[in-house]
Backbone as CSV, one residue per row, in Angstrom:
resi,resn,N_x,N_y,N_z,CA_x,CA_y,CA_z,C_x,C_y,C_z
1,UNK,0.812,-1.196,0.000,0.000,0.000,0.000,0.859,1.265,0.000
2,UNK,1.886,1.460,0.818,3.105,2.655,0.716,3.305,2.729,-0.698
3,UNK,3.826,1.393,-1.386,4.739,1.998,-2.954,3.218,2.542,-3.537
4,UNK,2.094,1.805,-3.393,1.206,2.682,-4.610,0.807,3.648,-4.123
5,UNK,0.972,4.273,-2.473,0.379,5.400,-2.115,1.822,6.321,-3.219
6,UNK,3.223,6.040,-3.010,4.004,6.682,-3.178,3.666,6.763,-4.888
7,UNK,3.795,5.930,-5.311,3.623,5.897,-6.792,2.758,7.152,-7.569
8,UNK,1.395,6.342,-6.515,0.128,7.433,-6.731,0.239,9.041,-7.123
9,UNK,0.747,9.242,-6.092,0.777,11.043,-5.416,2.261,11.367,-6.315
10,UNK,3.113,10.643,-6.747,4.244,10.922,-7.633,3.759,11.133,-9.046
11,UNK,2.754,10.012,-9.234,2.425,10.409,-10.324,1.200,11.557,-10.881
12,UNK,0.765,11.899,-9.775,-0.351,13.088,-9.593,0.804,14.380,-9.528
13,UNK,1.631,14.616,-8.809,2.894,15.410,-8.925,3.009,15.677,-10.460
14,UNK,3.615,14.527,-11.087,4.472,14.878,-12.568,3.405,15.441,-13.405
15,UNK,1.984,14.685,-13.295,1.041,15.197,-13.988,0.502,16.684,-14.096
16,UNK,0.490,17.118,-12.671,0.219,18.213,-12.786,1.470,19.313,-13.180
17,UNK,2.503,19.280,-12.328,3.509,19.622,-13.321,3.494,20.178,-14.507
18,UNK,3.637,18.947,-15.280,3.884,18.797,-16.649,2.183,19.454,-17.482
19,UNK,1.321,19.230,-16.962,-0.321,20.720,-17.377,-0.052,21.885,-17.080
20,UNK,1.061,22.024,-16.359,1.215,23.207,-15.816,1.977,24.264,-16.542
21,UNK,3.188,22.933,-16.736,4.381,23.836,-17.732,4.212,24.082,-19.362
22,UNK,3.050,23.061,-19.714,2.785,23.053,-20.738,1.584,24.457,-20.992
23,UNK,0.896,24.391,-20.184,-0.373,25.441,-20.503,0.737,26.532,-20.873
24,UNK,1.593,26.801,-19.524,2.726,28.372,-18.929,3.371,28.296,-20.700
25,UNK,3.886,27.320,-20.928,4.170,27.346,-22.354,3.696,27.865,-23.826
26,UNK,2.618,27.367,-23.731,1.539,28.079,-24.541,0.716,29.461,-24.325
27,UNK,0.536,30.030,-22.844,0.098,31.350,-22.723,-0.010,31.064,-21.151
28,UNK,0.244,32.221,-20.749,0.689,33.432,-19.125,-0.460,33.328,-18.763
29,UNK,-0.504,32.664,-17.488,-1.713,32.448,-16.517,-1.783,33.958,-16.301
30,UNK,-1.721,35.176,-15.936,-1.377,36.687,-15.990,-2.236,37.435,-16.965
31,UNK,-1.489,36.489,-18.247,-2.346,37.331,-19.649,-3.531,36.825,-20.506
32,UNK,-3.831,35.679,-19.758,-4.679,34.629,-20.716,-5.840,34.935,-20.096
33,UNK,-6.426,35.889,-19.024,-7.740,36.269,-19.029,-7.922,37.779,-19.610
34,UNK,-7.099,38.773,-19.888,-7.171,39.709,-20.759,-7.009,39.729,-21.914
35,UNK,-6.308,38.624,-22.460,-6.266,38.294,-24.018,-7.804,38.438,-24.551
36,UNK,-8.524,38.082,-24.684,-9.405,38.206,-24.769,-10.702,38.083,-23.584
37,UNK,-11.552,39.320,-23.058,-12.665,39.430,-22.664,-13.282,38.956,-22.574
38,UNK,-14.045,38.581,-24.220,-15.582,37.532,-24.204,-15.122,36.426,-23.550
39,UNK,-13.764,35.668,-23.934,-13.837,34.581,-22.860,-13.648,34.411,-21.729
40,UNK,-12.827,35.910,-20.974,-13.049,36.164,-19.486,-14.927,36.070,-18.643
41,UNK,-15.229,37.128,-19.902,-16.980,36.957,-19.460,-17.153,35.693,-19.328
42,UNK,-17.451,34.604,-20.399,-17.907,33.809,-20.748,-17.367,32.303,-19.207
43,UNK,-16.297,32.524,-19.145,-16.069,31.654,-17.831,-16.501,32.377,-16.418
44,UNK,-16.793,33.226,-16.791,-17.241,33.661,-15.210,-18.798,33.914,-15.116
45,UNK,-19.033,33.405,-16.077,-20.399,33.425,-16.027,-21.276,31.879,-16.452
46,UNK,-20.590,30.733,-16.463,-20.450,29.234,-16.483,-20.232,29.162,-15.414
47,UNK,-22.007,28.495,-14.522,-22.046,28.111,-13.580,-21.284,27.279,-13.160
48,UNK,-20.801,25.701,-14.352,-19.802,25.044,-14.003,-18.592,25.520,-13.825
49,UNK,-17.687,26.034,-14.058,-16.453,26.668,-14.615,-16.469,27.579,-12.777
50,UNK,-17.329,28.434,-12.208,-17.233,28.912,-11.303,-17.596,27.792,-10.131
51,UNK,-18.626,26.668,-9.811,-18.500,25.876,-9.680,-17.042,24.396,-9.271
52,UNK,-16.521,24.549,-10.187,-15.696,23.619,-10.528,-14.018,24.503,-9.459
53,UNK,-14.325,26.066,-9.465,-13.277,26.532,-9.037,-13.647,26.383,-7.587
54,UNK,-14.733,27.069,-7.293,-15.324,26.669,-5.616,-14.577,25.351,-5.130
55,UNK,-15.275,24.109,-5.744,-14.846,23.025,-5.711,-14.045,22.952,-5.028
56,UNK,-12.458,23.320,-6.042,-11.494,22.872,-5.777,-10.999,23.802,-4.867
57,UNK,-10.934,24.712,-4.206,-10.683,25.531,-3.432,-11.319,25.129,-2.099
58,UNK,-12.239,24.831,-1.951,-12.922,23.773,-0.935,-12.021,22.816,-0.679
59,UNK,-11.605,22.026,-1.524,-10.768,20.684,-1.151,-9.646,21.107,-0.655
60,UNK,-9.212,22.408,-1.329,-7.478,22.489,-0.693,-7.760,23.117,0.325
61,UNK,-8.643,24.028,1.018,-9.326,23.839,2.691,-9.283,23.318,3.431
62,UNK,-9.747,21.653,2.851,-10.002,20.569,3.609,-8.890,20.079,4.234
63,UNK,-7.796,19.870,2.610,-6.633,18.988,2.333,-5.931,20.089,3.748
64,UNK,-5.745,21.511,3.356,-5.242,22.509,4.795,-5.331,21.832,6.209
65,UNK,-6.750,21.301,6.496,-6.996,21.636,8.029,-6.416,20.290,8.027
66,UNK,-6.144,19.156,7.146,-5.689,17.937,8.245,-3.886,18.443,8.202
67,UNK,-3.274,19.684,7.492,-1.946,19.705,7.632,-1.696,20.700,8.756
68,UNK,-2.700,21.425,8.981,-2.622,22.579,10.243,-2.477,21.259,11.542
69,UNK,-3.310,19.816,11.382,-3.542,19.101,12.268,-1.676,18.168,12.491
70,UNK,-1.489,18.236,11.100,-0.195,17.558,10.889,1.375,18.562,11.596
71,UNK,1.204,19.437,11.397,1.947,20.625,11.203,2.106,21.217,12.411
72,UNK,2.987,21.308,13.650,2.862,22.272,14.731,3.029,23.527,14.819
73,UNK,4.218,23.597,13.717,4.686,25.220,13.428,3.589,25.752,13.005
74,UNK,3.820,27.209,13.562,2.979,28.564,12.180,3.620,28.661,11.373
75,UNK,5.287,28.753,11.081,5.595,29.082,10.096,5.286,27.924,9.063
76,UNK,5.271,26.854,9.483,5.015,25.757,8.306,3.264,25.129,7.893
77,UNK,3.032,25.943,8.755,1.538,26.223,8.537,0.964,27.316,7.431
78,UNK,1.649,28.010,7.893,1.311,29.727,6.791,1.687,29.288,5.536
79,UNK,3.512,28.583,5.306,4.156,27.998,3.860,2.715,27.145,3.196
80,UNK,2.846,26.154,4.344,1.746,25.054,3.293,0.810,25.727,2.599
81,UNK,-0.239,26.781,3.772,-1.222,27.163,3.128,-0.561,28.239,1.714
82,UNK,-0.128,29.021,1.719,0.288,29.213,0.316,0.579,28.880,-0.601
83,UNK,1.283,27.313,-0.339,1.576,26.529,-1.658,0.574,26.017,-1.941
84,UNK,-0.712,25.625,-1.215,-1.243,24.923,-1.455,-2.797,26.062,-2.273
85,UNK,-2.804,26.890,-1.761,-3.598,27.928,-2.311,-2.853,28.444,-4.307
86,UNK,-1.687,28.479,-4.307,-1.173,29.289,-5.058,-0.715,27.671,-6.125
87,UNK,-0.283,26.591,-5.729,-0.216,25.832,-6.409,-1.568,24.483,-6.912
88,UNK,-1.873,24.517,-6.164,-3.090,23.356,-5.584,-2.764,21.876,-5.675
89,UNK,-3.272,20.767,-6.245,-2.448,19.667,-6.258,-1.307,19.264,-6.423
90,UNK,-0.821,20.595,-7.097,0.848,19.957,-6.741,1.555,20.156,-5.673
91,UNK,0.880,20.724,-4.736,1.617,21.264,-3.160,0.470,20.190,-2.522
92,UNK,-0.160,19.926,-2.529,-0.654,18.645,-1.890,-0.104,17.119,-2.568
93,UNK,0.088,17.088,-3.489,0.605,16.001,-3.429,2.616,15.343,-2.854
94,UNK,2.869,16.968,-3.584,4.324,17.143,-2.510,4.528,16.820,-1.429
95,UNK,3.289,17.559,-0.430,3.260,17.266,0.505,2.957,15.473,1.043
96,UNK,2.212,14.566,0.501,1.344,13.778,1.008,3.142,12.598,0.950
97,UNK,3.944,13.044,-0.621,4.982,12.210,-0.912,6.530,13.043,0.216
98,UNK,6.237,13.938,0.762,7.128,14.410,2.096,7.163,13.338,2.986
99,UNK,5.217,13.212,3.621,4.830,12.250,4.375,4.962,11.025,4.419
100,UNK,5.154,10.510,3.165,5.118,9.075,3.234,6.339,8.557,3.438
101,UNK,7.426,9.752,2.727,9.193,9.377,2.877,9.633,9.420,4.256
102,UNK,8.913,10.201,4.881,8.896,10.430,6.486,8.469,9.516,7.504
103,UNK,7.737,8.525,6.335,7.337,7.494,7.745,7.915,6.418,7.787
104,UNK,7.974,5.812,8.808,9.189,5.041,8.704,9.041,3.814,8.643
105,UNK,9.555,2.232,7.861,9.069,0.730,7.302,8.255,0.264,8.902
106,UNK,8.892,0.824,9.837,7.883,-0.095,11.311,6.577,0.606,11.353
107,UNK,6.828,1.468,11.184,4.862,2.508,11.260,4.222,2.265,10.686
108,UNK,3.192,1.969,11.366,2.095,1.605,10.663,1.100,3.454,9.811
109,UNK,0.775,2.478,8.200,-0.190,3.207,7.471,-0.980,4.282,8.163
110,UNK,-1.271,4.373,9.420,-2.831,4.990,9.812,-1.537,6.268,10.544
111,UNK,-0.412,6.203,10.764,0.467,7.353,11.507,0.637,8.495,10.198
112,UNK,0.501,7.869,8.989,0.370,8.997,7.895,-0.475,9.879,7.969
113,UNK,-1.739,9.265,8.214,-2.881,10.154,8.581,-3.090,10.669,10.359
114,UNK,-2.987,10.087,11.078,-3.245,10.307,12.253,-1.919,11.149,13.541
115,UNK,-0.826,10.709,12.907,0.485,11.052,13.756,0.969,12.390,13.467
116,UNK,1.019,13.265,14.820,1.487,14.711,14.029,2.597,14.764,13.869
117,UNK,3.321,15.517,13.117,4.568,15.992,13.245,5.610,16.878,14.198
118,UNK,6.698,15.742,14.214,7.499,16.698,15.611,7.776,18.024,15.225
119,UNK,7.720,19.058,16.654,7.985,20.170,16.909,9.361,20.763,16.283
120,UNK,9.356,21.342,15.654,10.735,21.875,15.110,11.354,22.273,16.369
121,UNK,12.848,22.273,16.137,13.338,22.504,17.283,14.063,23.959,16.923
């Protein structure tokens, strides 16, 4: 269950990544809603499309409060939430493949989810 959790979230990593660098490639997250208007209108006014952003902004909320739970620091509290706001699945899945390298062959599966992280010193 570790290698395909690891596998998993590695390969959710490269994926997004690689949509990422490719879109940035083709046109500037910056300039690609002023390039043209009608299609600025036109997505913000697609219930799905606004919808679909809620969504996912909801989840990286969610995905937040179990790392605020994981996480003792503020300062590594405040980082996450920015990467995870400003990147979205790829700062959660970073994160989930941090966790799993972190746990160690005697621990059991459920300390990924349940075990917090030691106090920085």
């Amino acid at each position: 269950m570790r290698l395909f959790l690891k596998v998993l979230f590695a390969l959710i990593f490269c994926f997004m990544v690689w949509g990422n660098v490719n879109a940035a490639l083709h046109q500037s997250l910056f300039t690609g809603m002023h390039i043209n208007p009608e299609v600025t209108r036109q997505f913000n006014e697609s219930p799905w499309a606004v919808a679909t952003l809620y969504d996912a902004y909801c989840g990286f909320i969610t995905f937040f409060v179990w790392v605020c739970f994981k996480e003792r620091s503020l300062g590594a509290r405040i980082l996450w939430f920015i990467l995870i706001m400003a990147l979205g699945n790829i700062a959660m899945s970073a994160y989930m493949l941090i966790q799993l390298f972190k746990l160690k062959c005697e621990e059991p599966l459920t300390d990924l989810v349940l075990k917090r992280n030691p106090v920085a010193a």
